[in-house]
C-alpha positions as CSV (number, residue, x, y, z in Angstrom):
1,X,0.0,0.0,0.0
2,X,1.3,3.4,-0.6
3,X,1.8,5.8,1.7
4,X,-0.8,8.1,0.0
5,X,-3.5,5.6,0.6
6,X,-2.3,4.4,4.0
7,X,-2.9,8.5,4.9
8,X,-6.1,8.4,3.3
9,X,-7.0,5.5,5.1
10,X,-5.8,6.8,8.2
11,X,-8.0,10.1,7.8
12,X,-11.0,8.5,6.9
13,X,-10.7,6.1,10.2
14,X,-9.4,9.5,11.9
15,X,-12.7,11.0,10.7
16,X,-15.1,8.1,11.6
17,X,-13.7,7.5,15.2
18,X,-14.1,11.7,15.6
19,X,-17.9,11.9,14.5
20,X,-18.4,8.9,16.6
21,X,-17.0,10.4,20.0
22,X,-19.0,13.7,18.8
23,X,-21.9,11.7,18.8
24,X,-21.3,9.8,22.2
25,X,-20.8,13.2,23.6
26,X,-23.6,15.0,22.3
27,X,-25.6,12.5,23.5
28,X,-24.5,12.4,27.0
29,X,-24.1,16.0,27.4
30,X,-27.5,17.3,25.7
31,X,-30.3,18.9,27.9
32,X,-32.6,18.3,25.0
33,X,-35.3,15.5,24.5
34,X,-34.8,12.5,22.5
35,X,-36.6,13.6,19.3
36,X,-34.8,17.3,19.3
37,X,-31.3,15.3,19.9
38,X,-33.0,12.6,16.6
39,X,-33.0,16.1,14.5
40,X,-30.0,17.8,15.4
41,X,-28.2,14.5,15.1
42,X,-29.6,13.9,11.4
43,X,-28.8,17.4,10.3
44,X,-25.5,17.2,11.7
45,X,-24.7,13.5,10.5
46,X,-26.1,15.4,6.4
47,X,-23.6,18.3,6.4
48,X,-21.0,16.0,7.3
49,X,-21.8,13.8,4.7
50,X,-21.9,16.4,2.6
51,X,-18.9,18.3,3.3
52,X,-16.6,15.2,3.3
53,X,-18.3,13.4,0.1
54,X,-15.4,13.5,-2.1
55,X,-13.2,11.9,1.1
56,X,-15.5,9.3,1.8
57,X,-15.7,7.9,-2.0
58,X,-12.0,8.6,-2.1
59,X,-10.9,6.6,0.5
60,X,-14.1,4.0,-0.2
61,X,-12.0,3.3,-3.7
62,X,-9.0,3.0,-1.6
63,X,-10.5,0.6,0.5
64,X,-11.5,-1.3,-2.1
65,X,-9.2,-1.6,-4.3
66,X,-6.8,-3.1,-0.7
67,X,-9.1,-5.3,-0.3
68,X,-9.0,-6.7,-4.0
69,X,-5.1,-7.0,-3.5
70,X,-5.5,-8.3,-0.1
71,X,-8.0,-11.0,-1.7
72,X,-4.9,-12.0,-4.3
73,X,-2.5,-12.5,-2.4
74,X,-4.3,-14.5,0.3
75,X,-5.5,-16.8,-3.0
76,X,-1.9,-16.7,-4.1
77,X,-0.3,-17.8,-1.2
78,X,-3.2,-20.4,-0.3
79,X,-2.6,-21.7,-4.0
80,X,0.8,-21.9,-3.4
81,X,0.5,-23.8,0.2
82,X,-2.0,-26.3,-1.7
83,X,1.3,-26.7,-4.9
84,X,3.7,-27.6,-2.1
85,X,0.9,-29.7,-0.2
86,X,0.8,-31.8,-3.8
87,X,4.3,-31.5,-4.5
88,X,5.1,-33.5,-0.6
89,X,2.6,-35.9,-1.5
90,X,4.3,-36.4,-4.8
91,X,8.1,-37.3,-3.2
92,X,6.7,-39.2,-0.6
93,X,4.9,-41.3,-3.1
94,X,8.2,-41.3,-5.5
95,X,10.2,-42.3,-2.4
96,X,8.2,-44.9,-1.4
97,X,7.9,-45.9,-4.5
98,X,11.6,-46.9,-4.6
99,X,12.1,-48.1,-1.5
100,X,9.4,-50.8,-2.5
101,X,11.5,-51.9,-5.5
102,X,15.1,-51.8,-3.3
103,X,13.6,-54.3,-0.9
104,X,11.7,-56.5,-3.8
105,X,15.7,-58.0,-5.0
């Protein structure tokens, strides 16, 4: 991963986990009722949205496309444990093979 998208990544968890504890503490530390908390909450949670669009989708395409590469190389390598799985299997057939035969004279 480059370090472009690991700082993407890292601002767009950054942002998350700070709207989140905004959250946690608006809730606890509102006076107001339940549904006038609901509203401000929804207007709040739509300009923020709205003002970091282009970062969300940014780092969404980031995200995916690590997790495209991440789904390749754990294939890869599983492929490759499953070729030297086959390949053990092969030897130890071959070698028993012709220890058979040495002990057949």
């Amino acid at each position: 991963m480059s370090r472009r998208s690991e700082s993407a990544l890292a601002f767009g968890i950054g942002t998350l986990v700070g709207v989140l504890a905004g959250v946690a503490a608006a809730v606890l530390f509102s006076p107001k009722s339940g549904e006038e908390m609901r509203k401000d909450l929804k207007v709040a949670a739509r300009k923020i949205v709205k003002e970091n669009a282009p970062n969300i989708v940014y780092t969404n395409k980031i995200n995916s496309a690590a997790f495209v590469r991440l789904q390749y190389t754990i294939e890869s390598q599983f492929n490759k444990a499953i070729d030297a799985i086959k390949a053990g299997r092969m030897a130890a057939a071959k070698r028993r093979e012709e220890l058979e035969s040495a002990y057949k004279y």
